[in-house]
N, C-alpha and C positions, 0 to 999 in steps of 0.2 A: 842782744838776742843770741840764742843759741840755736845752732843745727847738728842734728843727728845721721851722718851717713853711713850706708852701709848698703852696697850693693853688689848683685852678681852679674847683671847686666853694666858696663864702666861705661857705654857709649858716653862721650861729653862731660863725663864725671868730673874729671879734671880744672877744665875748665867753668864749669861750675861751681866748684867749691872756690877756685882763685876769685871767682867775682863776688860769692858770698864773704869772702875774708877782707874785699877792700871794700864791702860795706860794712865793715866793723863786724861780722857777724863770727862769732867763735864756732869751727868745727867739733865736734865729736867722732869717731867712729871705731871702725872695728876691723880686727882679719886685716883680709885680701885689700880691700879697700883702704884702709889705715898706713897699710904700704905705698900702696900707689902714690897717696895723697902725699904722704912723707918723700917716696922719690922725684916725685913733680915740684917738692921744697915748697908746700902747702902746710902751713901749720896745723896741726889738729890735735886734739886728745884722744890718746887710748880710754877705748871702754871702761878697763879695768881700773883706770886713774880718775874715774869717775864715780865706780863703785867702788871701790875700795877692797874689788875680790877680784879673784884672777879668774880669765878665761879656764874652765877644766871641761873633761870627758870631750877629747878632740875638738873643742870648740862649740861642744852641744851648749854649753851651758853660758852664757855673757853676755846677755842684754835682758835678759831673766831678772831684772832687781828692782828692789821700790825704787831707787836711786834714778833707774830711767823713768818705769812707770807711773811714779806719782809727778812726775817732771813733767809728762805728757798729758795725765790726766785731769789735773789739777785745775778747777775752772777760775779763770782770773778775777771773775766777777764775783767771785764767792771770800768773803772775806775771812770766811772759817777755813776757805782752804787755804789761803796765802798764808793765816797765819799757824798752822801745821808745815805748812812745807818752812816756814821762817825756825819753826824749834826745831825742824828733823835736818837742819842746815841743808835741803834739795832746792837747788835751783828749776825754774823751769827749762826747758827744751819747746822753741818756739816752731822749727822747721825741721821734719824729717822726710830723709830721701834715703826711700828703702826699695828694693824688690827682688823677689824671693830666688831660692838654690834653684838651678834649672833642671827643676824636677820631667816639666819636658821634654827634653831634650836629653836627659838621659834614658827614657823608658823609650824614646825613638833609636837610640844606638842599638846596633847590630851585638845580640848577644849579652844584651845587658842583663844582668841576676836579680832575682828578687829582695839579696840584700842592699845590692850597687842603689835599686831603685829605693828602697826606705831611708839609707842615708841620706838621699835627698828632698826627703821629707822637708821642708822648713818650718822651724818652733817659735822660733826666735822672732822672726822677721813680721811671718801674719801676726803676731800677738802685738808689735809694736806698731803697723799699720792700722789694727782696728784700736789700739790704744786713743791713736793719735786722731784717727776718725772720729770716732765717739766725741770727741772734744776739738771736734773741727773750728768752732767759734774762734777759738786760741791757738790751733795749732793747722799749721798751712802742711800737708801730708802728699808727697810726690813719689808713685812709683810707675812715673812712664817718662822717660828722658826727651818727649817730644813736649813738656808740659815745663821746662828748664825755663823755655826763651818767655814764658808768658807767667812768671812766678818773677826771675828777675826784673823783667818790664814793671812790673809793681813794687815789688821792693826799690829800685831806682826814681821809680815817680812818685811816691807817695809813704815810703818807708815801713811799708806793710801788704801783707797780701790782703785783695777784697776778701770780704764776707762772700760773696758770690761765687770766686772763686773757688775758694777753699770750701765751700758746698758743692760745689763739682768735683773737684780733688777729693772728698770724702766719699760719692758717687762712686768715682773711680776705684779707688780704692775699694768699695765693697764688690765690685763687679772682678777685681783681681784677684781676691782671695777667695771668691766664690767660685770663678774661674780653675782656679789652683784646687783646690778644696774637691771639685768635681773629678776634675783629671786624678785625682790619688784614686778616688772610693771607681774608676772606672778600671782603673789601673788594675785596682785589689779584685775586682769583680770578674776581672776575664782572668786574671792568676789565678783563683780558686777554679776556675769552671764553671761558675755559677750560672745558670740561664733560666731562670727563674725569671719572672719579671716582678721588678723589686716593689713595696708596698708606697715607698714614694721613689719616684723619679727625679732627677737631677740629671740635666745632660748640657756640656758645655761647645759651643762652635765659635769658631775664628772668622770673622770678616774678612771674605778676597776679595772682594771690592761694592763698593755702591752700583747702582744702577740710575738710569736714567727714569725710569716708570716699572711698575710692573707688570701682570697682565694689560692693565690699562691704563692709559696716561695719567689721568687722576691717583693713581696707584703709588707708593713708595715701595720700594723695593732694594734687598738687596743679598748676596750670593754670599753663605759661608760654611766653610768647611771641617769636618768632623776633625779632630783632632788624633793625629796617628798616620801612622803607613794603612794610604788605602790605593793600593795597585789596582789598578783597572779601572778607578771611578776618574769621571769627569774632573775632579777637582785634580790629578795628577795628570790632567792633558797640559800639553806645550800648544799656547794659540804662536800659529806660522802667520797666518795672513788675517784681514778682515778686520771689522769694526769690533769691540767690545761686544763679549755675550749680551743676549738680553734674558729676562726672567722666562720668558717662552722659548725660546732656544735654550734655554740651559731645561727644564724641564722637559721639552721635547725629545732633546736629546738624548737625555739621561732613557729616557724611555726605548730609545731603538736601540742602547747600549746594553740593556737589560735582556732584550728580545735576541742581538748577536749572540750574546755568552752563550747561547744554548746549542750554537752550532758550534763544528770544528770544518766542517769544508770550507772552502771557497765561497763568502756569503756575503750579500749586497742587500739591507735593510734600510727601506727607504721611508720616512715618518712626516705626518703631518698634525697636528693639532692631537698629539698624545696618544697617537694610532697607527699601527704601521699604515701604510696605504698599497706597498709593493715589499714583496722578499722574495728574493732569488738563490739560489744554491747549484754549482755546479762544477766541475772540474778545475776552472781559471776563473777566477777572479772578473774576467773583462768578459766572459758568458755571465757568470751570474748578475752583473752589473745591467747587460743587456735585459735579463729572465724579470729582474725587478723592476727595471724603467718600462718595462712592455705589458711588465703588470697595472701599468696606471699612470698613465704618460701624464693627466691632467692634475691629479693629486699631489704630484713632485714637484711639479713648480713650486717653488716660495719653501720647498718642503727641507727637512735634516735627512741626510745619505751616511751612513756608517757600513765601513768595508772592515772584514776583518785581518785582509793579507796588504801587501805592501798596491801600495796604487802605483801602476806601472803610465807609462807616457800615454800606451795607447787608454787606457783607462780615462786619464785627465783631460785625454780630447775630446772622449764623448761627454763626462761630467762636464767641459767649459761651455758647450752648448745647450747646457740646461741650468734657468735661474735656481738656485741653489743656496739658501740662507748658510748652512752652516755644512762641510766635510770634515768626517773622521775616520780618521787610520792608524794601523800600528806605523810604517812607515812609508817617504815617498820615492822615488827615483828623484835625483836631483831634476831631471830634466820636468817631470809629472809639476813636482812643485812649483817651478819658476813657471811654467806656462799655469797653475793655477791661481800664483801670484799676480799675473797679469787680470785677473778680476776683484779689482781694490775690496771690493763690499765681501765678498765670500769669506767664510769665517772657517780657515782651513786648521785644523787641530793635529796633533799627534800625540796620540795615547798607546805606547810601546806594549804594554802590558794588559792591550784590550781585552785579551779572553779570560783574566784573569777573575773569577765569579766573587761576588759579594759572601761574605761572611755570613753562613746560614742563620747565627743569633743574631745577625743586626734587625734594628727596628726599622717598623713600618710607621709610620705618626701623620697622626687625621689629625687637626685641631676642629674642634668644634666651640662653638659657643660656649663659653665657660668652663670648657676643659678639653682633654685632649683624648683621642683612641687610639692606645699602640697596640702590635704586632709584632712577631717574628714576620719577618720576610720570607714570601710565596718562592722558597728555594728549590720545592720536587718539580718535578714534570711528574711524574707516574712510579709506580709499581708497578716491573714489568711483569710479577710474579700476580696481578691482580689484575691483568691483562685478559679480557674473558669475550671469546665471541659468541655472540648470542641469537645470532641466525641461521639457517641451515647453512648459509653460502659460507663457507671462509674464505676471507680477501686474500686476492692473489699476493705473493713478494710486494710484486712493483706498487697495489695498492695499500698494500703495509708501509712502505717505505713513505709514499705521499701523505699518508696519514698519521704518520708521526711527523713530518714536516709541518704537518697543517696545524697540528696538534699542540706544538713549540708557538705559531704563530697565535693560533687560538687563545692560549694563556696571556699575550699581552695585546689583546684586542676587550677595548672596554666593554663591559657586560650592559647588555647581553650581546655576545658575541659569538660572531659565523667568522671561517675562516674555507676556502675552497683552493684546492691545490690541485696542480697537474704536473709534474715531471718533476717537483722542488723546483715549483714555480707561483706563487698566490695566484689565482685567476679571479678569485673576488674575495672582499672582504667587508662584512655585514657591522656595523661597532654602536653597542651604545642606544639600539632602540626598547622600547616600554614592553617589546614580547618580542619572543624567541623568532616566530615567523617571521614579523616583519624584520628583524634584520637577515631570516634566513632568503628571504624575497629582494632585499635589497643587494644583498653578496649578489646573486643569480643577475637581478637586473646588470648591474654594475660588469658583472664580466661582460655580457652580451655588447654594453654601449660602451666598456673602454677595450675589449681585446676582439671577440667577433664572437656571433651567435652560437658558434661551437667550442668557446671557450669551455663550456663546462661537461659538455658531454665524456664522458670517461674519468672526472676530478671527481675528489674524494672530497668530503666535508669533516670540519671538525666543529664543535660544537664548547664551548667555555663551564656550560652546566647542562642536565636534562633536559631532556624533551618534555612537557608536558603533557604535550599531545602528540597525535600521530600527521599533525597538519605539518610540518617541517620535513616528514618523511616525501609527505603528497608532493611539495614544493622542487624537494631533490630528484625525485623519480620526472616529474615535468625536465628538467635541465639537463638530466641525461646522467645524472651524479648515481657511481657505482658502488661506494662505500662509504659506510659513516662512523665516525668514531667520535662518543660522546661518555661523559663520568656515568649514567645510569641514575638511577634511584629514584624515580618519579613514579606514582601510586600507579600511573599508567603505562608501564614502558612495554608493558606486556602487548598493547594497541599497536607502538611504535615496530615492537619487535615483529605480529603479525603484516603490517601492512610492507617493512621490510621484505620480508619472506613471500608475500604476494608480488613482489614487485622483482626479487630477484637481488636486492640491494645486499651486499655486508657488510654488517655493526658489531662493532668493539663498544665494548662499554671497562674504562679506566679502571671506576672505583675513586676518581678524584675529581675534584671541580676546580676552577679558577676564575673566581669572578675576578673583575678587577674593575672596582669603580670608580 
């Protein structure tokens, strides 16, 4: 038997090959690798002593030759091919352990070039992977050095790798260079500029870990991460404390990480089941913290808390007395942390580079039944230039100010979606019901039974899409609500805008909407 190695990852290489050589098995290899094996006093053959051509154009060209590929390709069971490979004097090649230039890991370095990154292109390596794939029957093909210990266990027991195996090996194998294969054309694609959404999609992610269930126990689930520098998402949090995410913390989460990035004050966003439930905003950090917990003392239980400034001692005293699945922060006070250490179950994170906003081309991706619906990502708030009051009242400052608060909030409350603010403070939030009133009714109720009956009197509303009617207006003017700021555009807004104006109310209409379903 012969094996063909050639790798840019060495983990174990070494000692892999010594174990294939004292079961008789002759090395081949190439390069970087070729050395090693030679300096470890592994026997091997150079590539080129094999083809009978030299490595040229920097090494681009040496695995490139019938000499390998009809070696790999060759079906044993085929007796037209043994005896072709018998007159072309090629041996077969029964084991290859390949895997590719760290094409990776160089488009992640700081300042890398868009020649740096083509050289690491690799030609050689996927052509002799899917070679050896394709004729997986005969050929046992390894490019994941966690796949060593369970290749020589067979060769030791039984002096062949299973069929079985090497069906998975070939599995693998296509999932690696399809992998690779993705990472270059995403590569190429944000190099040009391109934001076009392409006529096929190809998108590749790395497994951070399994999970125990997903939404629900019956559920498989599990967390993985786009491939590249992505500053301020969840996946570049450090977990400090607490048990393992789960599929609903990690999407919950992501969700009030999304709703922060739109402030820059001192801002405490408090989520439950994909909805804010509480946001606060205020000078320190440990007021807005207060603004948000007071917005919904019963909602935050069991709920995700995301601060955007450092959590200070006195912050972690108030947070340890509220159940709390999952805390994030850019950072703690040593003393914040160890005292929020002390509650084993809380799932305390640090993500340094929390404000740091999503990539306005990234996508949005719905799966549905047999295919998928992508997006650009819901990146504007507004056009402040499209910014139009449409009531005789114009809202005072302080009502302006609340109503772009509301307004931030509004955009990440599931449609149809109410959002009521008082000071850059939520005082209710409507999320998610089959018409606009009834969550505009539910926000209203909702302040009255978690903050007190005059929670809304003087809070502004924001609204996620139009009014259709002018019954949302009726509902604001009952609660005492002085301004509304909603996108416009409904056959009827001319109703909304009248009964406004009877009532004394002022409306901002965007020119934008944000459902979010």
């Amino acid at each position: 038997m012969r094996a063909l190695i050639s790798v840019s990852d060495k983990t174990g290489i070494v000692e892999f090959a010594n174990e294939l050589v004292s079961l008789g098995i002759e090395i081949i290899s190439t390069g970087g690798t070729y050395s090693k094996l030679k300096e470890a006093g592994i026997p091997a053959m150079e590539i080129s002593e094999l083809t009978g051509f030299p490595e040229c154009l920097d090494g681009r060209v040496k695995t490139l030759h019938p000499m390998v590929h009809a070696g790999l390709l060759a079906m044993r069971s085929k007796p037209e091919h043994m005896k072709q490979l018998a007159d072309l004097k090629i041996e077969t090649i029964d084991i290859v352990v390949v895997n590719l230039y760290p094409f990776k890991a160089t488009i992640l370095k700081d300042g890398v070039t868009r020649e740096e990154a083509v050289e690491n292109i690799d030609i050689g390596g996927p052509t002799m992977l899917r070679s050896a794939a394709k004729n997986y029957q005969d050929v046992a093909v390894v490019v994941d050095p966690r796949d060593y210990e369970q290749v020589l266990g067979e060769l030791k027991a039984k002096k062949e790798v299973s069929l079985d195996t090497k069906f998975y090996l070939m599995q693998k194998v296509f999932m690696h260079t399809s992998n690779y294969d993705t990472m270059i054309a995403d590569y190429l694609k944000k190099e040009r500029g391109d934001k076009e959404l392409p006529e096929t999609l190809t998108m590749t992610f790395e497994k951070v870990q399994d999970m125990r269930y997903g939404e629900n126990p019956h559920q498989k689930a599990a967390f993985y991460r786009e491939i590249g520098k992505k500053k301020g998402s969840l996946t570049d949090a450090v977990q400090l404390n607490g048990k393992e995410l789960s599929f609903n913390n990690i999407n919950d989460t992501n969700g009030a990480l999304e709703l922060l990035k739109e402030f820059t004050e001192p801002t405490v966003v408090a989520c439950k089941h994909g909805n804010p439930c509480g946001v606060g905003s205020s000078d320190t950090i440990l007021e807005a913290w207060k603004k948000a917990f007071e917005a919904d003392k019963v909602s935050i239980y069991g709920g995700i808390v995301v601060v955007n400034k450092e959590v200070t001692l006195a912050l972690a005293e108030e947070m340890k007395n509220v159940f709390l699945e999952v805390i994030v922060a850019p950072s703690y006070e040593a003393a914040a942390l160890e005292l929020l250490q002390t509650k084993k179950n809380v799932r305390v994170l640090e993500l340094k580079e929390i404000e740091v906003p999503q990539d306005e081309n990234a996508y949005d991706l719905k799966k549905v039944n047999g295919g998928l619906i992508v997006q650009t990502i819901d990146s504007k708030l507004l056009d402040e230039s499209e910014l139009k009051v449409v009531t005789d009242r114009v809202p005072t400052d302080k009502e302006m100010e609340d109503m772009m608060f509301a307004w931030k909030v509004a955009k990440f409350v599931k449609s149809n979606g109410i959002a009521l603010a008082k000071d850059k403070q939520t005082v209710g939030i409507g999320p998610g019901q089959v018409n606009r009133v009834w969550s505009t009714i539910q926000s209203i109720e909702h302040a009255a039974e978690l903050i007190n009956e005059d929670a809304t009197k003087g809070a502004v509303l924001a609204s996620d899409a139009f009014f259709p009617f002018d019954d949302c207006v009726e509902a604001a003017q009952s609660a005492g609500i002085t301004a509304i700021i909603q996108p416009g555009g409904s056959i009827r807004d001319e109703d909304s805008i009248k009964k406004c104006n009877e009532y004394g109310i002022a409306m901002v209409f965007t020119n934008m909407r944000h459902f979010k379903h």
